[in-house]
C-alpha positions in Angstrom: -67.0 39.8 -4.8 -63.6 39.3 -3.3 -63.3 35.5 -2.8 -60.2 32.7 -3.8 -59.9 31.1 -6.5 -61.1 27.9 -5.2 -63.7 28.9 -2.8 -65.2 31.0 -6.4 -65.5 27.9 -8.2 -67.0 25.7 -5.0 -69.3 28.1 -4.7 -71.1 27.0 -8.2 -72.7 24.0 -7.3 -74.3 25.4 -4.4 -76.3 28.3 -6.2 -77.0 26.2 -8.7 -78.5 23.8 -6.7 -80.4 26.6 -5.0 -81.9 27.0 -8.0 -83.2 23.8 -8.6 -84.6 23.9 -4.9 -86.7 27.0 -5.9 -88.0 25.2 -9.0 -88.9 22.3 -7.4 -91.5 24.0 -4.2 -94.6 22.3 -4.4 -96.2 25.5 -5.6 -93.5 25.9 -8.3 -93.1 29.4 -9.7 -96.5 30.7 -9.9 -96.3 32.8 -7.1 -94.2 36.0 -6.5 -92.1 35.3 -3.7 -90.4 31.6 -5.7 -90.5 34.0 -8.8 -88.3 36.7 -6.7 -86.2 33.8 -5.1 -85.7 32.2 -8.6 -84.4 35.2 -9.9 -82.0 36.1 -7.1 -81.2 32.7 -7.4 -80.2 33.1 -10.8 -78.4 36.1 -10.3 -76.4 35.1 -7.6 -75.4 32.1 -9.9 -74.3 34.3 -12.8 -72.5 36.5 -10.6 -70.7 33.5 -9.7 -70.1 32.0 -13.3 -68.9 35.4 -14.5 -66.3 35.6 -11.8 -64.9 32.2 -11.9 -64.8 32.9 -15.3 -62.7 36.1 -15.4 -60.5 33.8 -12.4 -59.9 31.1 -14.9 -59.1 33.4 -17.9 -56.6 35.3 -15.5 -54.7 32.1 -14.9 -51.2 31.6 -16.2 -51.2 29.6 -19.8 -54.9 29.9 -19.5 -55.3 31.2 -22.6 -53.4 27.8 -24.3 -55.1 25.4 -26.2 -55.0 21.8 -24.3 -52.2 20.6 -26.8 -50.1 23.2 -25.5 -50.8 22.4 -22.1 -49.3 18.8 -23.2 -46.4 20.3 -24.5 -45.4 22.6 -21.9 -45.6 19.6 -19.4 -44.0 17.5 -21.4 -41.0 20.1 -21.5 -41.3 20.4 -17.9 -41.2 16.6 -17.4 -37.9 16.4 -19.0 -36.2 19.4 -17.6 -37.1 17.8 -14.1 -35.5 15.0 -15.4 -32.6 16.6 -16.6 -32.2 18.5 -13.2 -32.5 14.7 -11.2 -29.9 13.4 -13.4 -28.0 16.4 -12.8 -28.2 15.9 -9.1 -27.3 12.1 -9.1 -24.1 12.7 -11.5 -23.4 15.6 -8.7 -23.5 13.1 -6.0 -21.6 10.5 -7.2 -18.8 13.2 -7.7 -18.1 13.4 -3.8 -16.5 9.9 -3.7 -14.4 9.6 -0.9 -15.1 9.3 2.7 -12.2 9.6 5.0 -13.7 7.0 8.0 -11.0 7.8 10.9 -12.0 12.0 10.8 -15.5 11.3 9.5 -15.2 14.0 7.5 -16.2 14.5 3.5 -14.9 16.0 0.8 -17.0 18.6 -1.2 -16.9 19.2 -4.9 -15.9 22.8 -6.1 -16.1 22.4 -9.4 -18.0 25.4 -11.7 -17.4 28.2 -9.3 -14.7 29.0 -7.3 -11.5 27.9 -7.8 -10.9 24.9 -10.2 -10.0 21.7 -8.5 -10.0 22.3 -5.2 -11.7 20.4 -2.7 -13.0 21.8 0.6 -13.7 19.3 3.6 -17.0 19.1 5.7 -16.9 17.5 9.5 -19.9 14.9 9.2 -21.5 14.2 12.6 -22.6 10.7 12.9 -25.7 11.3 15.2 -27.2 13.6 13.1 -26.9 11.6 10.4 -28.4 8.4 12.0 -32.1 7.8 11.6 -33.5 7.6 15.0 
């Protein structure tokens, strides 16, 4: 049964509730055609369960207990912020704008050589919301 992830879960619901259709007929399970529906039914639902369930133990930090879960996020929460703060202390290190050439100065610092600075034309129109 080669199906996504997704459509392998969604597909739960469905057989299950194919199952509760077959239970329900008015002649109920007495005779042998709703007794070979119920148990393809059944089947067709536990096929399901078992894969969804081999899906969901494949998954990446599947196998983590829910506190885990919390802490990993909560590490990942941070480091986002960490990266944003990052970025904004980046940005306000290109300070100055030279308005008659419209043109930027770049920030070299890390990499390359230390100190310089390298300068970027800026086109106004493409800049401009329209």
């Amino acid at each position: 049964m080669m199906s996504t992830p997704s459509s392998a879960f969604e597909s739960l619901l469905p057989r299950l509730l194919t199952i509760l259709q077959v239970t329900q007929r008015p002649e109920g399970t007495s005779n042998v055609r709703n007794k070979q529906d119920l148990l393809q039914a059944i089947q067709a639902f536990r096929e399901s369960l078992n894969h969804s369930r081999s899906l969901a133990s494949a998954l990446p930090g599947g196998e983590l207990l829910i506190e885990e879960q919390d802490e990993i996020i909560a590490m990942l929460e941070r480091l986002r912020e960490k990266k944003r703060s990052q970025l904004r202390e980046f940005s306000d290190k290109v300070i100055d704008t030279k308005a008659a050439g419209h043109s930027v100065p770049l920030y070299a610092g890390g990499s390359g050589a230390a100190g310089t600075n390298a300068q970027m034309e800026v086109d106004s129109n493409a800049s401009t919301p329209a």
